[in-house]
C-alpha positions as CSV (number, residue, x, y, z in Angstrom):
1,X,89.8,-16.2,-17.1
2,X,88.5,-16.8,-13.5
3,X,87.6,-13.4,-12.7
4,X,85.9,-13.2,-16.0
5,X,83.7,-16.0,-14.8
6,X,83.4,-14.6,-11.5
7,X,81.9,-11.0,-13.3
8,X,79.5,-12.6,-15.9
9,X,78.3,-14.6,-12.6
10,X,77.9,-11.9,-11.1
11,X,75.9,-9.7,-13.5
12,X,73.4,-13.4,-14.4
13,X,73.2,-13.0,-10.3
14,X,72.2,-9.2,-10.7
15,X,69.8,-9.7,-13.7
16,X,67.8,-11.9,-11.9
17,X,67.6,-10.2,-8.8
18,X,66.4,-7.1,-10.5
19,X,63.6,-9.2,-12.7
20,X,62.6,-10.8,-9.9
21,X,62.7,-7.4,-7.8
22,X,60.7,-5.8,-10.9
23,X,57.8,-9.1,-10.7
24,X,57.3,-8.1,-7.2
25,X,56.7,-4.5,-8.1
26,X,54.2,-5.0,-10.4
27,X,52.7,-7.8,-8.3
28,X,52.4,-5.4,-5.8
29,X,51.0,-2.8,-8.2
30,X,48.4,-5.1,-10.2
31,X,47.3,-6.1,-6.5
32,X,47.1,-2.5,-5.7
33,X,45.4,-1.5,-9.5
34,X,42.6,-4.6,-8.7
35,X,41.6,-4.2,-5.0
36,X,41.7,-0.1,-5.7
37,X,39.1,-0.8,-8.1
38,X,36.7,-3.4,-6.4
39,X,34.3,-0.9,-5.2
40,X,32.0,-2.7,-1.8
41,X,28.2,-1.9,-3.1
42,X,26.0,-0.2,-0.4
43,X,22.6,-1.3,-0.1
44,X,20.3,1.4,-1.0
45,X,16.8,-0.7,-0.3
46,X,14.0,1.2,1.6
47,X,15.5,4.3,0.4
48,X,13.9,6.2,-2.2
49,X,15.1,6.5,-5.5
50,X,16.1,10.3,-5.5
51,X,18.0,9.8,-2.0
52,X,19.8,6.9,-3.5
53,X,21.0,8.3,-7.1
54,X,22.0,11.3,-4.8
55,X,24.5,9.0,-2.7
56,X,25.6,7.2,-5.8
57,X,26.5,10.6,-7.7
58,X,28.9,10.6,-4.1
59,X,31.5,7.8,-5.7
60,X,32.4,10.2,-8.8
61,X,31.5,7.3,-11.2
62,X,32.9,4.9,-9.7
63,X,29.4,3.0,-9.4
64,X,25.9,3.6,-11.1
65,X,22.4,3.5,-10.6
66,X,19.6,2.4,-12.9
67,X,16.1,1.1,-12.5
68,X,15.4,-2.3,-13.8
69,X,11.6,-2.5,-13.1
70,X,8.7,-1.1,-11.0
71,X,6.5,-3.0,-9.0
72,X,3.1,-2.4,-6.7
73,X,3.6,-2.7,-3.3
74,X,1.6,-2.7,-0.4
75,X,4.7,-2.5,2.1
76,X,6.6,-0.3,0.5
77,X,5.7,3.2,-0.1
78,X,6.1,5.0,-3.6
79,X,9.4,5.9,-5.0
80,X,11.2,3.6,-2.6
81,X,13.8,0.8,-3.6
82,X,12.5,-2.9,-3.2
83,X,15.5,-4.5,-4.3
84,X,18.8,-4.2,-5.7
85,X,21.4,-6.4,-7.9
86,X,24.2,-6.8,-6.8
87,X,23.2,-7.0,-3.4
88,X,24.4,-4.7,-0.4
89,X,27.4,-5.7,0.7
90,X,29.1,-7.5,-2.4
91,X,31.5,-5.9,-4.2
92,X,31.7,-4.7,-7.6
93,X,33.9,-3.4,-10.1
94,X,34.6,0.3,-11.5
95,X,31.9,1.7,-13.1
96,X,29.1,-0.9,-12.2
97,X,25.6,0.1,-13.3
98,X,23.5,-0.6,-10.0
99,X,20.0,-2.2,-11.3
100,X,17.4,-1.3,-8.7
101,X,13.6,-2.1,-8.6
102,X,11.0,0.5,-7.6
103,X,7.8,0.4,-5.6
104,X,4.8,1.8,-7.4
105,X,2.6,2.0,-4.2
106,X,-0.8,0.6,-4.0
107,X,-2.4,1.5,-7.2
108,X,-6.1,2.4,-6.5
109,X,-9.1,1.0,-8.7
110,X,-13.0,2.2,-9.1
111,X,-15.0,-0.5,-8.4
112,X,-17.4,-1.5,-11.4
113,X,-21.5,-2.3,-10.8
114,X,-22.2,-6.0,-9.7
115,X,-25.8,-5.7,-8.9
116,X,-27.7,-8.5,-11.4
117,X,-24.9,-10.1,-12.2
118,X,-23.8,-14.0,-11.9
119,X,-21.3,-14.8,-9.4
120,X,-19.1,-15.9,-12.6
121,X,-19.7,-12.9,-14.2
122,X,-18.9,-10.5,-11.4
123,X,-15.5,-12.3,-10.5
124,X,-14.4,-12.0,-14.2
125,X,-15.5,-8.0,-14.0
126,X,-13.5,-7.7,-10.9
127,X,-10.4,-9.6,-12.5
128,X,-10.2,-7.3,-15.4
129,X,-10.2,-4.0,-13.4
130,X,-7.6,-5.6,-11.0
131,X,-9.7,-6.5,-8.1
132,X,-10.9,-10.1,-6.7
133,X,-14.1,-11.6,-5.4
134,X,-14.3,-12.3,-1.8
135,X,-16.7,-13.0,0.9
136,X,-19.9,-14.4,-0.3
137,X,-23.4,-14.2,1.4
138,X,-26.7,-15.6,0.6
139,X,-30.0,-14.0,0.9
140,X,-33.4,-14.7,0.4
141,X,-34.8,-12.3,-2.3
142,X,-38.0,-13.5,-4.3
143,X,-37.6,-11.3,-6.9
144,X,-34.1,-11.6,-7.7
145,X,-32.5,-14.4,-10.0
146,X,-30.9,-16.5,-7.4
147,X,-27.4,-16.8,-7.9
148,X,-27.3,-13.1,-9.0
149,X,-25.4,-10.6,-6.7
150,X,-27.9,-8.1,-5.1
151,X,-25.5,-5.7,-3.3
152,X,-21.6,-5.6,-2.7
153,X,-18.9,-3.8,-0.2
154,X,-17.2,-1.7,-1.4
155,X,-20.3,-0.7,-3.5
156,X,-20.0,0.6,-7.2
157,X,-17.8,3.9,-7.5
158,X,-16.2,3.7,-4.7
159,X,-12.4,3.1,-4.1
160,X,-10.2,0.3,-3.7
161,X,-6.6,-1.1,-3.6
162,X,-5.2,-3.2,-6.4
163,X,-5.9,-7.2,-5.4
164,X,-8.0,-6.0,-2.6
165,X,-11.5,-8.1,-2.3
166,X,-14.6,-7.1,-2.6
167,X,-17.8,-8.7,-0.7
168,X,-21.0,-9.7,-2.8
169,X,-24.7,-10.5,-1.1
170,X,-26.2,-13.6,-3.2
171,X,-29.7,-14.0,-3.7
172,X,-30.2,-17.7,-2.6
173,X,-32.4,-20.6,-1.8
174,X,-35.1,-19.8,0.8
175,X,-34.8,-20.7,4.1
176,X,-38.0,-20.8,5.3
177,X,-38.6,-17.7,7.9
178,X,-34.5,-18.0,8.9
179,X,-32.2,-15.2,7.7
180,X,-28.7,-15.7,7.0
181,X,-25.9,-13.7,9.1
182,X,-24.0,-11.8,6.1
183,X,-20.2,-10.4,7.3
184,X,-20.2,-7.2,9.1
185,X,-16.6,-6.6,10.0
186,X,-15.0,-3.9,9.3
187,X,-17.8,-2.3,7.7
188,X,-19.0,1.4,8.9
189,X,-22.1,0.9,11.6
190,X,-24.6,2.5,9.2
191,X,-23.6,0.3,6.2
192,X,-24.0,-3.1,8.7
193,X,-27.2,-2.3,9.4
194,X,-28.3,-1.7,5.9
195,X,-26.7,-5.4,5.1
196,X,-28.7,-6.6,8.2
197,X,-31.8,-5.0,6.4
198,X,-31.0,-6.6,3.8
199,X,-30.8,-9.6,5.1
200,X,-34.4,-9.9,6.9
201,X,-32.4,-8.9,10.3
202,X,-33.9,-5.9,12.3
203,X,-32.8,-6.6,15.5
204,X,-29.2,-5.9,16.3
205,X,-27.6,-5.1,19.5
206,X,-24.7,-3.0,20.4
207,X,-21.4,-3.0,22.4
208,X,-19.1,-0.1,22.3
209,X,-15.5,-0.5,22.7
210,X,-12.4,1.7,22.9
211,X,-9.7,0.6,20.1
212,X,-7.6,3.6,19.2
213,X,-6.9,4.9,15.8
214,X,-9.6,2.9,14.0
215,X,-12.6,4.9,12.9
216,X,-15.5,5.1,15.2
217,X,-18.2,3.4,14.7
218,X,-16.5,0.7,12.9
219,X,-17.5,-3.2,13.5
220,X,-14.9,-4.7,15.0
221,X,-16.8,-7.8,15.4
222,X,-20.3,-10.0,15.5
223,X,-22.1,-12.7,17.0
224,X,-23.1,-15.1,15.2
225,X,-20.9,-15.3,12.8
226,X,-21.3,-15.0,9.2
227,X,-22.8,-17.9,7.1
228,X,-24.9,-19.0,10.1
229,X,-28.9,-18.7,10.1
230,X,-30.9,-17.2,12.3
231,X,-34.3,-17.3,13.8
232,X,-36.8,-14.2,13.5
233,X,-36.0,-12.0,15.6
234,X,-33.2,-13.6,16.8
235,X,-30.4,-10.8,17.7
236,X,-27.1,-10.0,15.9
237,X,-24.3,-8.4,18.2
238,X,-21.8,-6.1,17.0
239,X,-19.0,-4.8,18.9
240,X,-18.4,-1.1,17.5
241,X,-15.6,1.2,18.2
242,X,-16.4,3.8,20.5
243,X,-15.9,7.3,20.3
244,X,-13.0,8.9,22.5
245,X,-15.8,10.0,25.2
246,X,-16.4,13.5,22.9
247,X,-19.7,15.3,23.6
248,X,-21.1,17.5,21.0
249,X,-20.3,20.6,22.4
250,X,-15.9,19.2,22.2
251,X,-15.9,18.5,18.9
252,X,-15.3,20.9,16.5
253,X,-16.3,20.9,12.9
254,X,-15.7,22.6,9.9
255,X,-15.9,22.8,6.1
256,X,-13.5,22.9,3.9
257,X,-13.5,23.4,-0.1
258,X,-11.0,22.1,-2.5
259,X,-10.7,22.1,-6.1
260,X,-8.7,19.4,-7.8
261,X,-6.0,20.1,-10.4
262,X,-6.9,20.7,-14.1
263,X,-5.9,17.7,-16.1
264,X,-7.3,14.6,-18.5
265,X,-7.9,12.0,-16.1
266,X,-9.8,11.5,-12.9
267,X,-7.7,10.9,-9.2
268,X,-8.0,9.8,-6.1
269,X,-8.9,12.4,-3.6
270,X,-7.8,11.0,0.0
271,X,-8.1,13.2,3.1
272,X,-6.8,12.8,6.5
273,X,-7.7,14.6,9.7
274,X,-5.2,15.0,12.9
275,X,-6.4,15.9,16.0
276,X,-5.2,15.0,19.7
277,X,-6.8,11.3,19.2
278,X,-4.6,10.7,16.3
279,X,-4.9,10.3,12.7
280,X,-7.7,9.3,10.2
281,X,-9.0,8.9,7.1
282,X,-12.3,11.0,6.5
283,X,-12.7,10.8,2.6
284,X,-11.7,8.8,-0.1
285,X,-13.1,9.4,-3.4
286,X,-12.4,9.7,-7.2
287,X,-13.0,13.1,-9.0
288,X,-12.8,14.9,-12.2
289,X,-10.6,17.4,-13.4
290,X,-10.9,20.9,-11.4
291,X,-14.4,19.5,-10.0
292,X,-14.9,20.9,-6.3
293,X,-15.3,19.1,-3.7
294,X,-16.9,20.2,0.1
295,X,-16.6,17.8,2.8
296,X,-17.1,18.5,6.8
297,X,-14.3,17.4,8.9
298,X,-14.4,17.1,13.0
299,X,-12.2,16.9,15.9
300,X,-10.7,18.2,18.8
301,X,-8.0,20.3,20.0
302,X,-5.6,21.6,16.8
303,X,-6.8,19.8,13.7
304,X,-5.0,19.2,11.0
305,X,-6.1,18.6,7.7
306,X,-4.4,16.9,4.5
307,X,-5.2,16.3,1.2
308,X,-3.7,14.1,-1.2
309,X,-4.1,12.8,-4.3
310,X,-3.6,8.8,-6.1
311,X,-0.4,7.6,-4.7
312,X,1.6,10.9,-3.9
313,X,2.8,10.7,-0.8
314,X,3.3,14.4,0.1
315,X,0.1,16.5,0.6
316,X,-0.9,18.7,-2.5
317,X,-2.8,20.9,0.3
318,X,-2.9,21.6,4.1
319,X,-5.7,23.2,6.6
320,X,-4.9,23.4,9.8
321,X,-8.0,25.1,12.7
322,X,-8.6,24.7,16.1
């Protein structure tokens, strides 16, 4: 009787040493199922999108990529990743679709004719093409409505960035024989001066100063400032960038044809020139379908020319002389 006791004893002993044996095997293998498949997510922002479903396609399915949205972006160049859910660094289960958002680039915009029109008028025009009013100056113009915009930077037809600004001259109250100082900054020498003209100012005086890879002749800046009025022949100083100390006979010129692509729409045709004093822009215009375009480009040493068209941040075309 005893040693029956003693064996069913034994074996209730036995039972539960194997179930509890067995509940820490498939602890152990749940643990090893669940942490096998929580997957750490890598952050794929500021890479572009191709680079980044390439390195996913690298997990054999084990996490996914997807864009959620695209957005313009000043800072971040076409194609590239702005953000990302989950984030870098969390982690995620097996087979999680990766939702990423995508820079569009700067998108670019024609700007419309404001000549005539009310200050009202022209900011609402500017709205609807994706632009924004900005700087305003007055002038004294006797035969123009006053309150009515008689010139603007950039002017009409030429190019600009999505939510960039664009400058208006007013035609305003008189002020007597006193001219008002419009804003020259950043606008080409040539262009200041016909603003100055503009403006009842002739005299304007110049100071030249080195400031590397801006364009030359560029106002960098002016004295008085803008929005102040000056006295007949009272002087307007502009500090300009000077050229890199080229004579004629260093630079070197040449001019180049291209035709752009066949198509439905108009683009953007931007072109920048490399030489041994850097890059810069030297055109910047919108053109029809398979309409040909000449421009004159100058440098010195091995110049390097590049063309490219809207947003596309590889050159469609390269020239290179010396």
């Amino acid at each position: 009787m005893l040693q029956k006791f003693l064996f069913y004893v034994l074996m209730g002993v036995l039972v539960m040493a194997a179930g509890f044996t067995s509940a820490v095997y498939l602890k152990l293998y749940l643990d090893s199922y669940f942490n096998r498949a929580q997957i750490e997510v890598p952050d794929l922002t500021g890479q572009s999108l191709i680079s980044a479903t390439r390195f996913i396609s690298t997990f054999s399915g084990r996490l996914q990529i997807k864009v959620y949205r695209e957005v313009a972006s000043r800072k971040v160049p076409k194609g590239d990743i702005l953000a990302q859910t989950p984030t870098g660094g969390s982690r995620a289960s097996h087979g999680k679709i990766i939702l990423v958002t995508v820079s569009t680039g700067v998108r670019s915009q024609k700007v419309p004719a404001l000549e005539g029109m009310r200050l009202r008028q022209a900011r609402l025009t500017l709205s609807q093409v994706g632009l924004r009013l900005g700087h305003e100056s007055r002038i004294h113009q006797p035969l123009v409505e006053e309150g009515s915009v008689v010139s603007h930077f950039p002017g009409a037809g030429d190019v600009a960035g999505k939510g960039e600004s664009v400058d208006v001259l007013v035609a305003g109250p008189s002020q007597g024989k006193r001219s008002l100082v419009p804003r020259l900054t950043s606008y080409p020498l040539d262009l200041a001066r016909e603003i100055l003209r503009e403006a009842g100012i002739d005299s304007v005086g110049l100071i030249e100063k080195f400031s590397p890879g801006k364009e030359a002749h560029l106002v960098l800046s002016q004295v008085p400032a803008p929005g102040i009025f000056v006295e007949p022949d009272q002087k307007v100083k502009l500090t300009v960038v000077k050229e890199m100390g080229l004579t004629t006979s260093q630079l070197k010129a040449k001019w180049l044809r291209f035709q752009m692509p066949p198509g439905l729409i108009d683009k953007l045709l931007t072109v920048l020139a490399t030489d041994k004093h850097g890059t810069r822009r030297v055109y910047a215009r919108i053109h029809a379908p398979e309409q040909m375009v000449d421009l004159q480009v100058e440098g010195s040493g091995d110049i390097r020319v590049e063309f490219y068209l809207d947003d596309d941040p590889k050159p469609v075309h390269t020239e290179s002389f010396k």
